[in-house]
N, C-alpha and C positions, 0 to 999 in steps of 0.2 A: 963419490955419490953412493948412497945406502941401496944395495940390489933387496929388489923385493921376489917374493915367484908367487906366480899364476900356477895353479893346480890346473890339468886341465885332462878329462877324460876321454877317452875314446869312443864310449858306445859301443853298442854291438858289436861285434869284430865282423860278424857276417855279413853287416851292412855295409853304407859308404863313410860309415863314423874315423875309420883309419886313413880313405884315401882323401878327405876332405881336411881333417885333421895335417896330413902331411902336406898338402899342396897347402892350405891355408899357413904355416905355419913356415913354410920356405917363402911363399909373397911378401908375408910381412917380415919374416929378415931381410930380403932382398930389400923390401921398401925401406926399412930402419937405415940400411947400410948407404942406400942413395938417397938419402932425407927428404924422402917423401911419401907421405901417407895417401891411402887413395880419397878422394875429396867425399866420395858415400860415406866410409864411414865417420870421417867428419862429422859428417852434417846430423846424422842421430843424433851426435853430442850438442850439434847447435854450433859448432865451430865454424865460423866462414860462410855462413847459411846468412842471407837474408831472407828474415822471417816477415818482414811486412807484409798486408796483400796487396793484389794489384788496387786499381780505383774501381772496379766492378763489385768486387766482395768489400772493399771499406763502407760501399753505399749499402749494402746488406745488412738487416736488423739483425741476425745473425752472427755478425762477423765479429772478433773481439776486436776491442781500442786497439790501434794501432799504438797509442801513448802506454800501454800496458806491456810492450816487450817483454819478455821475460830475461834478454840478458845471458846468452850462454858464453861461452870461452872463447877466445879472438887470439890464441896463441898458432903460430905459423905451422905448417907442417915440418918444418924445421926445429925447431923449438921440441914440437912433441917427440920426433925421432930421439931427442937426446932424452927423452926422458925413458925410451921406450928403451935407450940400450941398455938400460941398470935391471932391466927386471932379468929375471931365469924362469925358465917354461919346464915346470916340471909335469911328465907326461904317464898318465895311470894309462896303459894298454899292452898288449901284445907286444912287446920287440918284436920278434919274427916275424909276425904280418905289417906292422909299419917298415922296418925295413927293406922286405918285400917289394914291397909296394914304393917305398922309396927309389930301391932300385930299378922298377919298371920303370918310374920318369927320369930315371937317368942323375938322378939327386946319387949324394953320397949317403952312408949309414948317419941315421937322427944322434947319435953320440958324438958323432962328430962336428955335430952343428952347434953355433956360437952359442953358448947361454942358456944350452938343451938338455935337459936332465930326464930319460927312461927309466922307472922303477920297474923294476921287477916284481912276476907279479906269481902268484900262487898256480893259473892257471898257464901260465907260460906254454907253449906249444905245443896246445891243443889244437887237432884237427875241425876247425869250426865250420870249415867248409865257406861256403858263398849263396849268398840268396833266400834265408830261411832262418825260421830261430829252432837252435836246437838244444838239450838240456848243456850241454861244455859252455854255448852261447850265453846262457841265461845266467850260469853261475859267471861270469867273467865281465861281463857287463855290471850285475851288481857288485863284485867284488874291485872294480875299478872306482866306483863312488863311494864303499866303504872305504878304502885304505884312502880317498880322498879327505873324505869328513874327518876322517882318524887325524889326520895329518894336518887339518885347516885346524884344529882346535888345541893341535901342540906349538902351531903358530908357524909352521914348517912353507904353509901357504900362505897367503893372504887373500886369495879372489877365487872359486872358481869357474871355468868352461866347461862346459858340458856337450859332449858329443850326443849323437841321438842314439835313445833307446826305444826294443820293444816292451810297449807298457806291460805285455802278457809275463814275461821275463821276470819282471815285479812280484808278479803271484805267484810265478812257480816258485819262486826261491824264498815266498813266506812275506814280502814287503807289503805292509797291509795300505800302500797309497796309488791311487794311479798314474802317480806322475812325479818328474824330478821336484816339482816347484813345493807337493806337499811333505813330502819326505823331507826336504830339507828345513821348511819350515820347522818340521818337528823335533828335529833332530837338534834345529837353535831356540827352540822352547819359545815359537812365533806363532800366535794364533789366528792371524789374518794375514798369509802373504800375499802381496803384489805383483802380480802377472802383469810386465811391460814388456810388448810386441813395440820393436819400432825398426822403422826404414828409414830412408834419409828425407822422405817429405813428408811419415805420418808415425805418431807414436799414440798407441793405444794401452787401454788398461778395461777391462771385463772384471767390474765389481764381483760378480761370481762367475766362479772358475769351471773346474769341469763335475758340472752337475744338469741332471734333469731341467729342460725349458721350464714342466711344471712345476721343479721344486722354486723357481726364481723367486718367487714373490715374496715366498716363506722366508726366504735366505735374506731378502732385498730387505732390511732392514735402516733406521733411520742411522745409529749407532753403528753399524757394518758399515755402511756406503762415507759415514763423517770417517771412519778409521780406514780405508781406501784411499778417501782424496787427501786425509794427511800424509799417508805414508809415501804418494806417488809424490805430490809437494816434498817433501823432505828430503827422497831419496833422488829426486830429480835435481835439487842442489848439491848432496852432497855426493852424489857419484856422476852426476852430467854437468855439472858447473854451474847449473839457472839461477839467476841473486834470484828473479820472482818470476817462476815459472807459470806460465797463461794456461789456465786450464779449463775444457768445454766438457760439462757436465749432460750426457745426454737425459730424456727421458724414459722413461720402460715402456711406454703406450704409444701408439702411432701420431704423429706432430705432435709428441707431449705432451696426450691425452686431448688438445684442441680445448684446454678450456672446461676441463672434465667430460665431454660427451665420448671421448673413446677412453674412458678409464679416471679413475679419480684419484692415483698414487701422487701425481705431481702437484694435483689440488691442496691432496691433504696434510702430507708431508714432505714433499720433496721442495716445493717452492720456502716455506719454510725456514726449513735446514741450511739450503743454498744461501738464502738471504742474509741468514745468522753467519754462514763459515766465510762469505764473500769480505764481511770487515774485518777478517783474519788479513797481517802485514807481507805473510811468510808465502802467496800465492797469489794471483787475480782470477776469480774464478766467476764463471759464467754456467747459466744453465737454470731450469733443466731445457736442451735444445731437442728439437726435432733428428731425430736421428740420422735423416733418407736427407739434411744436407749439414751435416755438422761434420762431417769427414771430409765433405769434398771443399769446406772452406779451411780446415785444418790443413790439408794437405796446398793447399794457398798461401800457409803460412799465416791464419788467424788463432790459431792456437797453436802453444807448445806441448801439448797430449790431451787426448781426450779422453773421459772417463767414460766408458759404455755400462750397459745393464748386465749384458748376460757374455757368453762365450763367443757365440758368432756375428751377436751384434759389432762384438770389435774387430775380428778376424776376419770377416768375410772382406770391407775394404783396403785392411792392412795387407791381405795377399793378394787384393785384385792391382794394387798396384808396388808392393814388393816382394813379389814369391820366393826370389831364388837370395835376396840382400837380406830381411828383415834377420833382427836376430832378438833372442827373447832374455828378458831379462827380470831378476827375482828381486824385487825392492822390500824391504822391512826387516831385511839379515842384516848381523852385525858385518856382514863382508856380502859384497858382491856376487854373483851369480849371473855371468849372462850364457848364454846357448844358442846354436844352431836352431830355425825355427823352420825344420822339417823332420822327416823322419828316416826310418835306415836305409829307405828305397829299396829294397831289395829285388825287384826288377832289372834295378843297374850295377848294384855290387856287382866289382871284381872288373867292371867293364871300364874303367877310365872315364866315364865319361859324366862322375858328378859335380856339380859346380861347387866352389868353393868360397865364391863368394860370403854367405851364411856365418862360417866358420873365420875367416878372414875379417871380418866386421865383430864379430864377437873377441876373439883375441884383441882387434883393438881394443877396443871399450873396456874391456877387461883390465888390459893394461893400464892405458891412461887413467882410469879411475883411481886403481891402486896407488899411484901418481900422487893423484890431485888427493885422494882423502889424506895420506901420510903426510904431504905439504902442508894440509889445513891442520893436522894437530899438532906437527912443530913450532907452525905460528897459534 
């Protein structure tokens, strides 16, 4: 079987980016070695989920066709363990502080773990301390996703994880984006990338990313939002399995503008657009919906992700009901990206006591995708 490797970053060191990274990354060997995967992070992918809703939200004008499935992957947890034992995890961070940390949970040293590969790194044992970002911090967090992207593009990787960073970090060391999702974009010559947040009963996507409420409108464009719901379509089959992934397109104004009395965007153009992109083969697409109930039928299993307007329109439902699971993920790169979808906590650094859930969920999907996209181009 052809081994693939996940690049996968650690994040600040100061934060919980190493101990979340090590406990996440010993669960799912442990899971790999007893063939089984934990059923959450299944079910992001759409594996083993029944997406139907109940007969409550079927009678909802709301709610997508039931006859419109989107169809994800029905391979066993069995089945994905073997596919999951070929990859190698190569890991951009601190040796000394993961193994550290390894050895407080009583694990052995990460080199010695099956299919585990630690790069060495420039800032190697640095005093980073715990709780705080400092300048050693700053430069070694960025210098873990450089020697990342170096490495993804000599083909050394194929997907990466990303551990959490501080955004300030970014600026100190000259990185002119806020966040991992634009950086990378730019760095794969991607003009519009796709922010997917998902958990195992809600996957979202925020048309625009992290910018100003008031800049939305400006940003909300017809051509922006048609190049979002292809790319979240596309990349929703080719890295999550969907033949035709259900997608619920919110509106920007309160009930969808009602008709244009609270806003005339969905009047003008967004009804429109919708109408036009919905007899596209390659998605079933619904919208524009009332925002305040289009998540809570989605998370019913009437859509396969929904597409929101702004930042917190997507996020504020996707953490009220998976804060510590969801994991985020970068669609419109030639390779995958998914991530932990929190931040260094530095409150808790050094304490034991961050979940790892986040990171556990993201290596899967990492994995598996890497998987399924290499399978679809040998066939």
């Amino acid at each position: 079987m052809t081994s693939h490797r996940v690049g996968v970053t650690m994040g600040d060191p100061a934060g919980v980016g190493g101990e979340v990274l090590v406990h996440g990354l010993h669960a799912l060997l442990r899971c790999i070695e007893e063939g089984r995967l934990p059923a959450s992070a299944l079910a992001i992918r759409g594996d083993g989920q029944d997406r139907r809703s109940d007969g409550s939200v079927g009678a909802n004008k709301d709610h997508a066709d039931k006859s419109e499935a989107g169809g994800g992957l029905r391979e066993s947890s069995e089945a994905q363990c073997a596919k999951l034992r070929s990859i190698r995890w190569r890991i951009y961070g601190d040796r000394q502080r993961l193994d550290q940390i390894a050895e407080q949970a009583g694990f052995a040293a990460l080199q010695r773990w099956r299919n585990v590969e630690v790069v060495e790194t420039e800032t190697e044992g640095e005093a980073f301390g715990w709780g705080g970002l400092t300048e050693a911090g700053a430069k070694a967090q960025v210098s873990y996703i450089e020697q990342a992207l170096a490495e993804r593009k000599t083909g050394k990787v194929q997907s990466l994880v990303t551990g959490p960073i501080h955004k300030q970090a970014l600026a100190w060391m000259g990185v002119s984006h806020v966040g991992h999702t634009e950086w990378l974009a730019e760095d794969a010559g991607v003009s519009i990338p796709v922010m997917m947040l998902a958990g195992p009963r809600l996957r979202v996507v925020p048309a625009t990313i992290h910018i100003a409420l008031r800049d939305v409108i400006g940003a909300l464009t017809p051509q922006h939002l048609r190049e979002v719901i292809e790319t979240t379509a596309t990349g929703m089959q080719r890295w999550l399995g969907f033949d035709r992934p259900r997608l619920g397109v919110c509106g920007l104004n309160p009930h969808a503008g009602d008709g244009g009395l609270m806003g005339k965007e969905e009047q003008h153009w967004m009804i429109p657009l919708l109408r036009e992109m919905a007899q596209q083969e390659q998605m079933a697409l619904v919208g524009p919906l009332p925002a305040d109930t289009a998540f809570y039928f989605a998370s019913k299993g009437g859509y396969d992700a929904v597409i929101a307007m702004y930042h917190d329109q997507a996020l504020a439902p996707l953490k009220v009901l998976h804060f510590e699971e969801a994991i985020n993920l970068t669609l419109g790169l030639p390779y995958l990206r998914t991530s932990v979808d929190h931040g260094t906590a530095y409150d808790i650094a050094g304490s034991g006591k961050a979940s790892a859930q986040s990171m556990l969920h993201a290596l899967v999907i990492a994995g598996l995708s890497v998987s399924l996209a290499f399978s679809d181009e040998q066939h």
